[in-house]
C-alpha positions as CSV (number, residue, x, y, z in Angstrom):
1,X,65.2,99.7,122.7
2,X,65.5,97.7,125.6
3,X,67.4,94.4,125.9
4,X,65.2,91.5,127.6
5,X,67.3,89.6,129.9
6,X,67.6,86.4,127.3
7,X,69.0,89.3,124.9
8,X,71.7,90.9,127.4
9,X,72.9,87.2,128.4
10,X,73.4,86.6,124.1
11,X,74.6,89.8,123.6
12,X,77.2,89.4,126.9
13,X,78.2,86.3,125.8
14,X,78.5,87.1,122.5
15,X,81.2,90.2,123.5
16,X,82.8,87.8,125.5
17,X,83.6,84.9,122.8
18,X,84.3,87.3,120.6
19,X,87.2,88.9,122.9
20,X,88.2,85.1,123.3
21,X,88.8,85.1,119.4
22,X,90.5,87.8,119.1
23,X,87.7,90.3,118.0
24,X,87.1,93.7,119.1
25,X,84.4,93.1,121.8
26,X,81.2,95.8,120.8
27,X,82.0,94.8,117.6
28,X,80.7,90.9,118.6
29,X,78.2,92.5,120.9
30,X,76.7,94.6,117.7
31,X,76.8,91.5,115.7
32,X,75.1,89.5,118.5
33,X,72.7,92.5,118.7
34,X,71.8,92.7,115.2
35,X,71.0,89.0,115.1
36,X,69.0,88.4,118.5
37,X,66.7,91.4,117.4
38,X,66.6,89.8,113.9
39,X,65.9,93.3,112.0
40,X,67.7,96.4,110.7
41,X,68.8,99.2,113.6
42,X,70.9,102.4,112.9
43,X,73.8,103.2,114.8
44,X,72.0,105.9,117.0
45,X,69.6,102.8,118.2
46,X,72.5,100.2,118.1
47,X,74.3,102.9,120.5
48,X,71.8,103.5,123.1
49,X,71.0,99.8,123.6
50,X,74.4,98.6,124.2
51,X,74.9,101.8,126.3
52,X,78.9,102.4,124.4
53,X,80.0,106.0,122.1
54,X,78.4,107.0,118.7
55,X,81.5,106.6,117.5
56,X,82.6,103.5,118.6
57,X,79.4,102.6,117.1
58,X,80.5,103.4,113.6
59,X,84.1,102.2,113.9
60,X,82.4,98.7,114.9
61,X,79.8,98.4,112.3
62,X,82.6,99.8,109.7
63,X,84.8,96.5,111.0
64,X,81.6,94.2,110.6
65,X,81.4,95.6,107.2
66,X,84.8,94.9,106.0
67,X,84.2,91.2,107.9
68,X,80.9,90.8,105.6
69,X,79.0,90.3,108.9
70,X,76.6,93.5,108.2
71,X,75.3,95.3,105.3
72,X,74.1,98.7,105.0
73,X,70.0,99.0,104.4
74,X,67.7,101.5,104.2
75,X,63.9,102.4,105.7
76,X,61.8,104.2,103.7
77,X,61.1,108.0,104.8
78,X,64.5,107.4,107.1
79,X,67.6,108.9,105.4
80,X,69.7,107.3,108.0
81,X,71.6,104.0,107.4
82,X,70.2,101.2,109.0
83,X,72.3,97.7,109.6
84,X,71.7,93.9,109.7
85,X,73.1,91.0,109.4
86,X,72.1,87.5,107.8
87,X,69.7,85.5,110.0
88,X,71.2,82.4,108.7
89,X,73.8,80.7,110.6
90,X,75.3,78.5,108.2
91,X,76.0,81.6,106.2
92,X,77.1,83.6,108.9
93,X,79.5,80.8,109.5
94,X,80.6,80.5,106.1
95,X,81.2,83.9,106.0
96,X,83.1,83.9,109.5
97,X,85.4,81.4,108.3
98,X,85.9,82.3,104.7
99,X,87.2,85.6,105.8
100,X,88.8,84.5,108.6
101,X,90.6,81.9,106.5
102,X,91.4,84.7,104.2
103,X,92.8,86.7,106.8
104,X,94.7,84.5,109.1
105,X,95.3,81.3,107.8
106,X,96.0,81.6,104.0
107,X,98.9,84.3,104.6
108,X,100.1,82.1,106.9
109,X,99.8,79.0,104.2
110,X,102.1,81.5,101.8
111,X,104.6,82.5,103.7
112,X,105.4,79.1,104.4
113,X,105.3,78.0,100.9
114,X,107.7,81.1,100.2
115,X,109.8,80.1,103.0
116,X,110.2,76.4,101.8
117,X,111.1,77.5,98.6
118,X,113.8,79.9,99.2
119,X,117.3,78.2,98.5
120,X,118.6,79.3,101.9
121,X,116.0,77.2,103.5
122,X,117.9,74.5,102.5
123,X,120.8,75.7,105.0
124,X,118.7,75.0,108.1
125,X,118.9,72.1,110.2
126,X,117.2,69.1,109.1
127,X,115.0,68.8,111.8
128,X,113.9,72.5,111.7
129,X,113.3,71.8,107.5
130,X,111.3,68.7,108.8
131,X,108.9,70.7,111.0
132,X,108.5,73.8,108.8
133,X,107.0,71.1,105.7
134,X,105.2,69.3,107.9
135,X,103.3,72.3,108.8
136,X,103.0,73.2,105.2
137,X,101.7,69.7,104.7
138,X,98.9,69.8,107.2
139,X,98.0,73.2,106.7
140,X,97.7,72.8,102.9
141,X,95.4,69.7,104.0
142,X,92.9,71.6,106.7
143,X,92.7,74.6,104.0
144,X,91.6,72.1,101.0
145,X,89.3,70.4,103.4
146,X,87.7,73.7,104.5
147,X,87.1,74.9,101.3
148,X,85.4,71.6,100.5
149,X,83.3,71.7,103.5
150,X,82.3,75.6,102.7
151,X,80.7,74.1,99.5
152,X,78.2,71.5,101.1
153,X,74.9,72.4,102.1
154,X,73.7,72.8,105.5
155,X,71.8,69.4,106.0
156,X,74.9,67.8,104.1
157,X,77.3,70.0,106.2
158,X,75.4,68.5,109.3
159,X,75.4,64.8,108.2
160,X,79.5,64.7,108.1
161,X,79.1,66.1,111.5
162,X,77.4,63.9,112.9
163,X,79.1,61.1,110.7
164,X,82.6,62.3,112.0
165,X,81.2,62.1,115.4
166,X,80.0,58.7,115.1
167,X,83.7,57.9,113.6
168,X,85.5,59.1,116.2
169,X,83.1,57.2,119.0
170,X,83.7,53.7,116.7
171,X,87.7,54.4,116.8
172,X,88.1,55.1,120.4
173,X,86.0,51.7,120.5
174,X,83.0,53.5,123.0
175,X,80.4,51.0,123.9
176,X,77.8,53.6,123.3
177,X,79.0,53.7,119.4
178,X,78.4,50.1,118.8
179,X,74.7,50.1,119.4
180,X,74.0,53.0,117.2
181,X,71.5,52.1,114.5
182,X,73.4,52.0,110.7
């Protein structure tokens, strides 16, 4: 398959923000692949387009696996495994952050809870005890508002989006925000 120049620019970019998060960079380019085209590929295909290893291939689409960003399909009369991922975007980005929350910033919530409540804690200088629960504090409060956020629906997602937008205009007291219409 070849990439149109639209697709390399997605699929480039893609690899890119994806090394910019942290994430292997052919396993965002697969990803990116997988959705631009919009329809199952095997590895042999996914390979040859992106021009990388057969193995590197499978190591990537393994990791997308385990991230719940691709699932394993089948063609019929094919006995190869084919891959895609969800053409949604609000589920791909529930997904992203729900297992990146899972991964990252949920271990991170523990540890400090463990950490807070270990008597030796106490033993540390006040201002370090200050900082470490005030981190607890806001953490505990961007995780509960996550989750809560996770369970609205797209078109609900997108109205305290552009709600919290319009918020933010009104308090920095923008002219622009004042002649919005209710």
């Amino acid at each position: 398959m070849e990439l149109t120049p639209s697709a390399q620019r997605f699929v480039l970019h893609w690899g890119e923000m994806g090394a910019a998060w942290g994430v292997n960079r052919t396993v965002a380019q697969i990803h990116a692949l997988l959705f631009y085209h919009g329809q199952a590929l095997h590895g042999e295909e996914i390979a040859q387009t992106l021009g990388v290893a057969r193995s590197n291939v499978s190591n990537s689409l393994r990791e997308l696996q385990s991230l719940r960003l691709v699932r394993v399909t089948q063609v019929l009369g094919d006995r190869r495994d084919y891959y895609e991922t969800s053409a949604d975007v609000w589920e791909l980005f529930r997904t992203i952050v729900r297992e990146r929350k899972q991964r990252e910033y949920d271990p991170t919530v523990r540890m400090l809870r463990e950490l807070v409540a270990d008597p030796g804690f106490e033993n540390e200088a006040a201002g370090t005890r200050d900082r470490v629960r005030e981190t607890l504090k806001l953490m505990e409060s961007l995780g509960i508002w996550a989750d809560e956020m996770l369970r609205l629906s797209p078109g609900t997602m997108l109205k305290v989006l552009d709600l919290g937008a319009k918020v933010q205009k009104f308090v920095r007291g923008d002219a622009a925000s004042r002649q919005d219409p209710p």
